[in-house]
C-alpha positions in Angstrom: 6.4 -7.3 -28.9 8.1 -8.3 -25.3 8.3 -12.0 -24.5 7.2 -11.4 -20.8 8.6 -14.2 -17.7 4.9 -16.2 -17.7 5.6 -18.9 -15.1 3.2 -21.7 -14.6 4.8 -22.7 -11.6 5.5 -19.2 -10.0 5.7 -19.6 -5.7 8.4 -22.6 -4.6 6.6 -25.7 -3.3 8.4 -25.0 -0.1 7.1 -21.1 1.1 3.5 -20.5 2.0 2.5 -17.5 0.2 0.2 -15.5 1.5 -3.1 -14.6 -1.0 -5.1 -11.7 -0.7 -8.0 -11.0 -2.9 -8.2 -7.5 -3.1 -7.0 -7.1 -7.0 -7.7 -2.8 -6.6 -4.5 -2.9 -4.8 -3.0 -3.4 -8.2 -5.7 -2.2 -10.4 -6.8 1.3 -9.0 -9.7 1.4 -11.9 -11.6 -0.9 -10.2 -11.4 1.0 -6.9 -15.0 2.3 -7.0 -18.1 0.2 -5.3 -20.1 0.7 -7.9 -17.9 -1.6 -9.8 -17.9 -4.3 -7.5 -21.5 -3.9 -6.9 -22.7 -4.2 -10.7 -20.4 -7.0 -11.5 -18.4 -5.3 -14.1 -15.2 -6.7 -12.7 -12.7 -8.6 -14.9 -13.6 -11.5 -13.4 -16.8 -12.0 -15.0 -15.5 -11.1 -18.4 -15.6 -14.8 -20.6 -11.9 -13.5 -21.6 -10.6 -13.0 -18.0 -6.8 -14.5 -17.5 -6.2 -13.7 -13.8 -2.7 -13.1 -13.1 -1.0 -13.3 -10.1 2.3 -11.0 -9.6 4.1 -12.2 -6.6 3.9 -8.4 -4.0 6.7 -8.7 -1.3 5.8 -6.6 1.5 9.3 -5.7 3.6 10.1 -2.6 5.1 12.7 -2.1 2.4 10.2 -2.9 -0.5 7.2 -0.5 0.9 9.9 2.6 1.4 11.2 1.6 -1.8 7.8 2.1 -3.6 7.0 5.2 -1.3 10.9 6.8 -3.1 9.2 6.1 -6.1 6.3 8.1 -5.9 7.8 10.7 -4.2 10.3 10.8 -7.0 7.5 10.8 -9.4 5.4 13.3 -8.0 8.4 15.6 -6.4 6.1 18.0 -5.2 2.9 18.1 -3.1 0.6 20.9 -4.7 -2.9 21.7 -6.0 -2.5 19.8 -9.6 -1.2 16.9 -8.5 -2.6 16.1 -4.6 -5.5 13.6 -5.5 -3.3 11.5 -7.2 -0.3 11.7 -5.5 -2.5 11.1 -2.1 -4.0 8.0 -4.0 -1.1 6.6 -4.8 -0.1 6.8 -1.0 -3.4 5.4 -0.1 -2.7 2.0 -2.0 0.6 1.9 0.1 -0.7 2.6 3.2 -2.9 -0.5 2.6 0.1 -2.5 2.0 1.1 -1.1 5.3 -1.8 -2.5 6.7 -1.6 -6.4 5.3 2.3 -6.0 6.8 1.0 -4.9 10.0 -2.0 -7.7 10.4 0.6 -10.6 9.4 3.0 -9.4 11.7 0.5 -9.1 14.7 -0.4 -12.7 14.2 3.0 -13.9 14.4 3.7 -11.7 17.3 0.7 -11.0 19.4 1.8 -8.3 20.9 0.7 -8.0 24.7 -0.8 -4.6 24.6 -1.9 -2.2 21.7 -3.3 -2.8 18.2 -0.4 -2.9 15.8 3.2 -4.6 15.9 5.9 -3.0 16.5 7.1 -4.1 13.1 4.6 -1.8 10.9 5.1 0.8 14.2 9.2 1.1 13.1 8.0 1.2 9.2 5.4 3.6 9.6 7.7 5.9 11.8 10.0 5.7 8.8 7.1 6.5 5.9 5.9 9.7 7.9 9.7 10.6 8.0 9.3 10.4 4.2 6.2 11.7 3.8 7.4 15.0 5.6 10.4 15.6 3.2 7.7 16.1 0.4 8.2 20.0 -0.6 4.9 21.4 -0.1 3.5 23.7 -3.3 0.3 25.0 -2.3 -1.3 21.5 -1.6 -4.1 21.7 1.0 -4.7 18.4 2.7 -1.4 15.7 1.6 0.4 15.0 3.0 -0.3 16.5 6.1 -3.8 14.5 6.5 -2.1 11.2 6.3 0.9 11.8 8.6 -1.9 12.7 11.4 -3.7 10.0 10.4 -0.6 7.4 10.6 0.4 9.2 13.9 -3.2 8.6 15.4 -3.6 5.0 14.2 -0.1 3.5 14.6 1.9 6.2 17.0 -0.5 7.4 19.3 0.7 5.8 22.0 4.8 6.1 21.8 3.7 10.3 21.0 4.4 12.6 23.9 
C-alpha cells in the first residue's frame, strides 16, 4: 500500500488560491447531467472525503498536459477520437478558467479574451495540428476551428 502526501494544511497562508467547484474537471464520470440532476454525486454519499488537489494553470502546465495526451493517444483515428477529443475538452476548459482570471486582472480594452489565453491557445492549435491524422473524422480538426473562432477570430486574416 502507498503512504500518499495527505496535507491538512495544503495552500500557504500567504497566496489566495483560487476555488472552482466544478469536480468533473477531475472526475470525467460524473460529466453527465443526469448525474447532477438525480443527486448521485459523491457528495451526498455519507462516506464522501472531498479532496482537493492543488491544479496550476500556466501556459507551461496546460501544454504540458496537452504533450501528454498527445503522447498517449499518438494518433487521431476512428478507435480512439471520442476519447482522445474528451480528453481535449477537459483541457480546453482549463483554457477557459486561465482565460477568465486573466481578463479580470487585465481588462483588456476591446475583445472577449486576454491576450494571455490568445498566445496559449495559438500554441495548443499548433499542437493539436501535429496530431498524425488516421482516418479520424471530426478531432481534431473541429476544435482547432472552434479555438480559431472563439479566441483568434480577430488576429485571423
Amino acid at each position: 500500500m502507498n503512504r500518499h502526501d495527505l496535507d491538512v494544511f495544503p495552500v500557504p497562508s500567504e497566496k489566495k488560491p483560487l476555488y472552482i467547484n466544478e469536480p468533473a474537471l477531475i472526475d470525467p464520470s460524473i460529466v453527465e447531467e443526469d448525474a447532477w440532476k438525480d443527486r448521485r454525486l459523491p457528495d451526498n454519499q455519507l462516506d464522501n472525503i472531498r479532496v482537493y488537489i492543488p491544479l496550476d494553470l500556466n501556459k507551461e502546465a496546460i501544454l504540458r498536459r496537452l504533450d501528454h495526451i498527445i503522447d498517449h493517444y499518438q494518433e487521431a483515428n476512428e478507435r480512439n477520437e471520442s476519447d482522445f477529443s474528451f480528453d481535449v475538452e477537459r483541457l480546453i476548459a482549463q483554457v477557459e478558467i486561465y482565460d477568465q482570471v486573466w481578463f479580470v486582472r487585465h481588462m483588456p480594452s476591446s475583445g472577449d479574451h486576454s491576450e494571455e489565453a490568445k498566445g496559449l491557445v495559438k500554441k495548443f492549435i499548433g499542437k493539436l495540428e501535429q496530431i498524425p491524422d488516421c482516418c479520424a473524422e471530426l478531432f481534431p480538426f473541429d476544435v482547432i476551428e472552434r479555438l480559431q473562432l472563439e479566441y483568434l477570430s480577430d488576429t485571423l486574416p
